[in-house]
C-alpha positions in Angstrom: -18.8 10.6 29.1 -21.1 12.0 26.4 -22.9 15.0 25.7 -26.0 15.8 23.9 -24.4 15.7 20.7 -22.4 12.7 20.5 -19.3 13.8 21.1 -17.1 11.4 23.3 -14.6 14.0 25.0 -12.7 10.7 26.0 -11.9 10.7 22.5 -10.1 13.7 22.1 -8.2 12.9 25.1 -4.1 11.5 23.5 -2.9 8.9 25.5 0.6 9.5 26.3 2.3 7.0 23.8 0.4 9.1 21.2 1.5 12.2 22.3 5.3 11.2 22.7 5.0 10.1 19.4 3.5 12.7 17.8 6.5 15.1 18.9 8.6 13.0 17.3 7.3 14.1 13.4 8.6 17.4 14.2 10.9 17.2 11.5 8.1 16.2 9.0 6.6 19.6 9.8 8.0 23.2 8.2 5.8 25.7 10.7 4.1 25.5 14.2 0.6 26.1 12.0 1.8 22.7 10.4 2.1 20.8 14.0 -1.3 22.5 15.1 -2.7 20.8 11.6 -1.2 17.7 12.1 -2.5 17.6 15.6 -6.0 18.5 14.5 -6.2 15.9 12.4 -5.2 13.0 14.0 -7.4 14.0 17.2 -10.4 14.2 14.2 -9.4 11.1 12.6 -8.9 9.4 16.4 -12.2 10.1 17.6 -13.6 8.3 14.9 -12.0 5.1 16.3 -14.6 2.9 18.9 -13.9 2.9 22.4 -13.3 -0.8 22.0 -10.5 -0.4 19.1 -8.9 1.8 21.2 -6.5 -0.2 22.7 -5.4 -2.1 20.1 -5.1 0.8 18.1 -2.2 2.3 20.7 -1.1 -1.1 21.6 -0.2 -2.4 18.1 0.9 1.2 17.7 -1.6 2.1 14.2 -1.4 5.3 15.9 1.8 5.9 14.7 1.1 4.8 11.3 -1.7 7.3 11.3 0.2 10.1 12.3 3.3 9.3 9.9 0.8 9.8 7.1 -1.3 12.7 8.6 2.2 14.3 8.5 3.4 13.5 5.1 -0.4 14.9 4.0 0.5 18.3 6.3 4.4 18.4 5.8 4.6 17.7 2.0 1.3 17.8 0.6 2.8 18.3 -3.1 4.6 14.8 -2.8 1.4 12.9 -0.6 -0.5 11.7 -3.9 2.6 10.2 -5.3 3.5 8.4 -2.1 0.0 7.7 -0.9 -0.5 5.9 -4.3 2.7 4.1 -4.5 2.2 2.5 -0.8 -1.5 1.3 -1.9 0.3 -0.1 -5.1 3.2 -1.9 -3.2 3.3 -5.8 -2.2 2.5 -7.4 0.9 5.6 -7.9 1.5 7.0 -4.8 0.2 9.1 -2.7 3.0 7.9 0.8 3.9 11.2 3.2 3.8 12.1 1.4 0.2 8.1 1.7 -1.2 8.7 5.6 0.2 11.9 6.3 -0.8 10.8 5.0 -5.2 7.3 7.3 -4.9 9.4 9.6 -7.0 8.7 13.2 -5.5 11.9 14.9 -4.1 10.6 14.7 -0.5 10.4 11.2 -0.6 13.9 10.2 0.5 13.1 13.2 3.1 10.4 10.8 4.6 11.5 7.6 4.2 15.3 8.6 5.9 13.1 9.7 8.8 10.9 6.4 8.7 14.2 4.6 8.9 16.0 6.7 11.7 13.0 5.7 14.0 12.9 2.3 12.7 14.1 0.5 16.4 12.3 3.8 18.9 9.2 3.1 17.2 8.9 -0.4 15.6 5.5 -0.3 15.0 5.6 2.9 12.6 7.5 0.5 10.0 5.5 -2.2 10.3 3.7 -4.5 8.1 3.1 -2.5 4.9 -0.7 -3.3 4.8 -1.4 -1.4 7.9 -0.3 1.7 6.2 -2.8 0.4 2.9 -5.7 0.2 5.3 -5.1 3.9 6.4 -4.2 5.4 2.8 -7.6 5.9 1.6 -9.2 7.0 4.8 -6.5 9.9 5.2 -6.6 10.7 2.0 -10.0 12.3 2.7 -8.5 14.8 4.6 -6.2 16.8 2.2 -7.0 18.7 -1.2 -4.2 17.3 -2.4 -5.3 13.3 -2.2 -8.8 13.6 -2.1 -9.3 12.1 -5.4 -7.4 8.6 -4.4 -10.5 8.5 -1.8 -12.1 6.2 -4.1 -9.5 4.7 -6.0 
């Protein structure tokens, strides 16, 4: 269903994997503005995905990727430009909670002990490296504290 203006209120509308998951990054999170933030921006960012991508966006589970990084940008937006530029600089092959865990700032092992604690819930969230590259420079948009690796 649209309106007038564009807007697909399907869009907006989480699918229960995403909002299961989502609950999960509570720990990422200091305040209940923080979760609202984090919420915000992943239902902004989700819109933005075609009605065709949708399911492969939940099924292969980028959603979690997504929200992983939304809530490193929300939850510790001082240490997001060192991590968001060390997982664009890492390998292929390089894994996710070790690429984390070496981005220096004293939240990292923070984020990457969480990463590794929901490594076999949520197997898609610490999946192939690139997927969290692809994301890196879109999110980055969305924080004062990246928005300079936009176009790096």
């Amino acid at each position: 269903m649209q309106e007038s203006s564009g807007v697909r209120h399907g869009g907006l509308v989480l699918r229960a994997p995403e909002t299961e998951f989502i609950v999960r990054l509570g720990p990422l999170l200091s305040t209940p503005r923080a979760a609202k933030k984090l919420v915000n921006l992943y239902r902004l960012v989700r819109v933005g995905i075609p009605e065709e991508h949708l399911p492969t966006f939940i099924g292969l589970g980028g959603y979690q990727v997504v929200q992983i990084l939304l809530a490193v940008l929300v939850g510790t937006p001082d240490a997001a430009p060192a991590i968001f530029t060390a997982i664009r600089a890492a390998t292929f092959d390089a894994d996710i909670v070790t690429v984390i865990r070496g981005a220096g700032p004293a939240a990292s092992p923070r984020i990457a002990a969480f990463i590794e604690g929901i490594r076999h819930a949520a197997p898609q969230a610490v999946a192939d490296i690139r997927v969290y590259q692809r994301w890196c420079p879109t999110l980055a948009r969305y924080s004062f504290y990246t928005r300079s690796l936009v176009g790096s």
